[in-house]
N, C-alpha and C positions, 0 to 999 in steps of 0.2 A: 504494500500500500504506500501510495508517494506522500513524502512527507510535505505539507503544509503549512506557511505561518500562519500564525494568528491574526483572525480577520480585524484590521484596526478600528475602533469607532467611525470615525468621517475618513474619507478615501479623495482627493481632488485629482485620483487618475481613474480610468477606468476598470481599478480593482476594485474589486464590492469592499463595501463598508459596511459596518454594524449599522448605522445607524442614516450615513446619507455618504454618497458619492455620485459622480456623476451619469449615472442612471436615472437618478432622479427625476434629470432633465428631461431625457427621452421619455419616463413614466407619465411625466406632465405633460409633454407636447404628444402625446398618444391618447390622452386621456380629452385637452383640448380639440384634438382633431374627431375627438369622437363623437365630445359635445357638437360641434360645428358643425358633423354629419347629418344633424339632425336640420338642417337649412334644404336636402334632400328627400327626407323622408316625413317628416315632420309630425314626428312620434309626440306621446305624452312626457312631461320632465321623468315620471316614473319608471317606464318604458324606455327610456334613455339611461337614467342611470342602472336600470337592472343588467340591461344589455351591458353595462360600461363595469357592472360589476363581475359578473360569469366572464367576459373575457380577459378583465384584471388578473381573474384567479386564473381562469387557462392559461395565458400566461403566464404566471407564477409557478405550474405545474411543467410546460414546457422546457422553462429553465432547471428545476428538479432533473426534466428526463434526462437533459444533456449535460447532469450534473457539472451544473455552476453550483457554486458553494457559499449561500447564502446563510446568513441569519436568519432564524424565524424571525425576527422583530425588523427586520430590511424586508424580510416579504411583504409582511403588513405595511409596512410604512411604503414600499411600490403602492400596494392595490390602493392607500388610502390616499396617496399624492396624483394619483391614478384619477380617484375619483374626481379631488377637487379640481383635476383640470376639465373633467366633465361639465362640473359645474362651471367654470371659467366660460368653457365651450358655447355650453348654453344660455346662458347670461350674453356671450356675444351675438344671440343668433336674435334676440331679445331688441339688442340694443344699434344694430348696422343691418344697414340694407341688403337684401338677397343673395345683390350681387360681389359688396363688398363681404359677407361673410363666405362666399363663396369662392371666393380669393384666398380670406383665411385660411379657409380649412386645406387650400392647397399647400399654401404656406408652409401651415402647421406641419403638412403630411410629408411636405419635401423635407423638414425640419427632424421631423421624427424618422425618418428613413435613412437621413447621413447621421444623424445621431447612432444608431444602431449600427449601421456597416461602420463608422468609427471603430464603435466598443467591442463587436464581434473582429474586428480584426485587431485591434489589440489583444482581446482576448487569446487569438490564434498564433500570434505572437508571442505571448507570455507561455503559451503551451509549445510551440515550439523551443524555446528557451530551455523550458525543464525539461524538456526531452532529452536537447544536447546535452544538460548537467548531469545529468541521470545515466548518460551512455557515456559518458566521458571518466575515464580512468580516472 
C-alpha cells in the first residue's frame, strides 16, 4: 500500500485539503452553472437544488471510485459549496436577463471545465511523480 502524507487543512494547490483547497472553486462554478441551467429549463428553486444535490453526491462518489483521497468533512464541505453556488446560480437567473444569464452559464461552464482539466492533470502529474519514486532504487 503507497504510503501517503497527511492530508493538510487548507491546500492552495491542487492537493485536497481537509478543509478547503482549490476544488472549491470548480465545486462552486459547477454548482453556479447548474443554478444558471435552470434559464433552460426553468425548473422549481426545489427541483433545482435537488437535482444540484444527487449530482453533488454522485460526484462525490465518482471521486471515491477513482480513489482521490479525501476527507469526509472536504466531501461535505464540496457538496455544501456545491450547493451554495446553486443558489448563487439561481438568484442570477432571478436577477439578469435571459440572454445575459445565458452567457453566464456558458461562462461559468467554460470556467468549470478548465478548472477540472487543470486539477485532473495535476493530479496525473502528482501520480506520475510517485510512481517514478516508488520505482526508483
Amino acid at each position: 500500500m503507497p504510503h501517503h502524507p497527511p492530508i493538510p487543512n487548507f491546500s492552495t494547490s491542487w492537493g485536497e485539503g481537509r478543509f478547503a483547497d482549490r476544488w472549491m472553486v470548480v465545486h462552486l462554478l459547477s454548482g453556479v452553472t447548474g443554478g444558471l441551467f435552470n434559464v433552460f429549463v426553468t425548473w422549481t428553486t426545489w427541483q433545482v437544488l435537488g437535482a444540484g444535490v444527487v449530482l453533488m453526491i454522485l460526484w462525490e462518489l465518482v471521486e471515491m471510485a477513482c480513489k482521490i483521497r479525501e476527507s469526509a468533512v472536504n466531501r461535505v464541505i464540496d457538496v455544501v459549496v456545491g450547493l451554495v453556488g446553486v443558489g448563487i446560480g439561481l438568484w442570477l437567473t432571478t436577477r439578469v436577463p435571459g440572454a445575459t444569464a445565458r452567457l453566464l452559464w456558458g461562462a461559468a461552464l467554460a470556467l468549470t471545465l478548465i478548472g477540472t482539466g487543470l486539477g485532473v492533470r495535476h493530479r496525473a502529474q502528482r501520480r506520475r511523480l510517485r510512481t517514478r519514486a516508488a520505482s526508483s532504487p
